[in-house]
C-alpha positions as CSV (number, residue, x, y, z in Angstrom):
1,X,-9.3,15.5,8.9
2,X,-7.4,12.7,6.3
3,X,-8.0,9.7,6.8
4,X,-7.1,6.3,5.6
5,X,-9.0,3.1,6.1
6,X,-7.3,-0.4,4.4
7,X,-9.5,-3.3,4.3
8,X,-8.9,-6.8,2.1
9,X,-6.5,-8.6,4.4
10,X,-7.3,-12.1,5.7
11,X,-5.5,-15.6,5.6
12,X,-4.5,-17.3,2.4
13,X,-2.8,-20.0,1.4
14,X,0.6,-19.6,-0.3
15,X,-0.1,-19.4,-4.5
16,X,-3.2,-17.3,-3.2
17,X,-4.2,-13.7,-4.2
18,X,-5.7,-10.8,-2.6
19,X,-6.6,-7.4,-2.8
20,X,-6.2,-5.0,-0.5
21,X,-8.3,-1.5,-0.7
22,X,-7.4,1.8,1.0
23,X,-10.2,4.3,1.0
24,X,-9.2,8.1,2.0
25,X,-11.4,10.7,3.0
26,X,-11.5,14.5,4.6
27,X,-8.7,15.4,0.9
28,X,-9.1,14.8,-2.6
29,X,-5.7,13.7,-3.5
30,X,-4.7,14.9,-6.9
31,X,-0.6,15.0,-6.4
32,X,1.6,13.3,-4.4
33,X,1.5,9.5,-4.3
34,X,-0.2,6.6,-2.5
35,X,2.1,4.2,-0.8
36,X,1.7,1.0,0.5
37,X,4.3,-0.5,2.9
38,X,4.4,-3.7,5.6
39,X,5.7,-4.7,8.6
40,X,6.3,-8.0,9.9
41,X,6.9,-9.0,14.0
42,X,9.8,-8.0,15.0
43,X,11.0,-6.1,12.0
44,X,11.0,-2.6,10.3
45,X,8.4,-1.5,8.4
46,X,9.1,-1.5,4.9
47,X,8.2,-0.5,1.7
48,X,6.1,-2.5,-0.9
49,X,5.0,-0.1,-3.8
50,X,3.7,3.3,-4.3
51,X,1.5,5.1,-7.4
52,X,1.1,8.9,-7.8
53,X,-2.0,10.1,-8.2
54,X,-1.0,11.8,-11.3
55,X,0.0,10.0,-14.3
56,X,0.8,5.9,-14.0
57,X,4.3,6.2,-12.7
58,X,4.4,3.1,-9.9
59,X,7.1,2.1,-7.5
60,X,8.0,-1.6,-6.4
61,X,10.0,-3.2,-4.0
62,X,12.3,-5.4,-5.7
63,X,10.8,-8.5,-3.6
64,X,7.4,-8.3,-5.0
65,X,7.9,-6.9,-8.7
66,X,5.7,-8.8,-10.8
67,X,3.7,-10.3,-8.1
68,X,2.1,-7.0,-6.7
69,X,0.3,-4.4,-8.9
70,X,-0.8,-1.1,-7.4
71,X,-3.6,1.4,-9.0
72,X,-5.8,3.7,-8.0
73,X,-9.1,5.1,-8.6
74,X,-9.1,8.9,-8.2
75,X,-12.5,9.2,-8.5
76,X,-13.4,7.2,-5.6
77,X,-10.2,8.9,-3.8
78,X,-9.3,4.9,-3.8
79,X,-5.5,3.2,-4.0
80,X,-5.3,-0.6,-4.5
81,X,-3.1,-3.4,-3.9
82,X,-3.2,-6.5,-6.3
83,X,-0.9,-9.2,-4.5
84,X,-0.5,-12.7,-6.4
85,X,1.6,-15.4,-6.4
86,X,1.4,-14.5,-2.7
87,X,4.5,-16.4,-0.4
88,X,4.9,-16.7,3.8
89,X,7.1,-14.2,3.5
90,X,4.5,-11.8,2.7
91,X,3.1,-12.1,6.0
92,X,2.7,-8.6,7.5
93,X,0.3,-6.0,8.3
94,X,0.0,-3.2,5.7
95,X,-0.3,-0.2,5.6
96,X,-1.1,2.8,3.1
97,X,-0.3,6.0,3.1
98,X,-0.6,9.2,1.3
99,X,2.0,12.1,0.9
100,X,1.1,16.0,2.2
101,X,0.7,18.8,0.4
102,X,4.8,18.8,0.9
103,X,5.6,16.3,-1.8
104,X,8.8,15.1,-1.4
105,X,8.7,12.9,-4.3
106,X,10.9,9.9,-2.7
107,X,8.0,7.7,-1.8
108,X,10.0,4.5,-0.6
109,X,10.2,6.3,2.8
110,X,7.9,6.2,5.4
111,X,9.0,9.5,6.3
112,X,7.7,10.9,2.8
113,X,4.4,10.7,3.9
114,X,1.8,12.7,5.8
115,X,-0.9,10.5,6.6
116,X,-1.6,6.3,7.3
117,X,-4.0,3.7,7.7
118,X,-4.4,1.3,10.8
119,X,-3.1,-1.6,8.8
120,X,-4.7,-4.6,7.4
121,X,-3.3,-8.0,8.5
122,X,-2.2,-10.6,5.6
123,X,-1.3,-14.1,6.5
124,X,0.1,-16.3,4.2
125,X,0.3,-20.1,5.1
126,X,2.5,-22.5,3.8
């Protein structure tokens, strides 16, 4: 059974960083992508960036190119989120997720995946 634990999120100030982690176990991934996507109160969930396993192709929202950096470590079966420059708008909980053997390739969908996290909760104060 896959499954997909985040951990990293907490409250930080506006200008702060964090890192969020998102270990999976029960599949070594080896195609397909990790995505990463967030969801404020109230509003859709949305998507933040994505990384395939294979190769160093990454995917951004337009809202935090060059603020966020995703990676992954497919030795530790690992994906990463580097957020900087982090604003209140960034307040959500995220999630990550990871395609199915199915790849669809069109990772800015929530539907393109096969398997999520419980979410981590960032807070961002002004």
């Amino acid at each position: 059974q896959v499954q997909l634990v985040e951990s990293g999120g907490e409250l930080v100030q506006a200008g702060g960083s964090l890192r969020l982690s998102c270990a999976a176990s029960g599949r070594t991934f080896s195609s397909g992508a990790m995505g990463w996507f967030r969801q404020a109160p109230g509003k859709e969930r949305e998507f933040v960036a994505a990384i395939r396993w294979s190769g160093d192709i990454t995917y951004y929202a337009d809202s935090v190119k060059g603020r966020f950096t995703v990676s992954r470590d497919n030795a530790k079966n690992t994906g990463y989120l580097q957020m900087n420059s982090l604003k209140p708008e960034d307040t959500a909980v995220y999630f990550c997720a990871a395609t199915g053997r199915g790849d669809s390739g069109s990772y800015y969908y929530t539907w393109a995946y096969a398997y999520w996290g419980q979410g981590t909760q960032v807070t961002v104060s002004s």
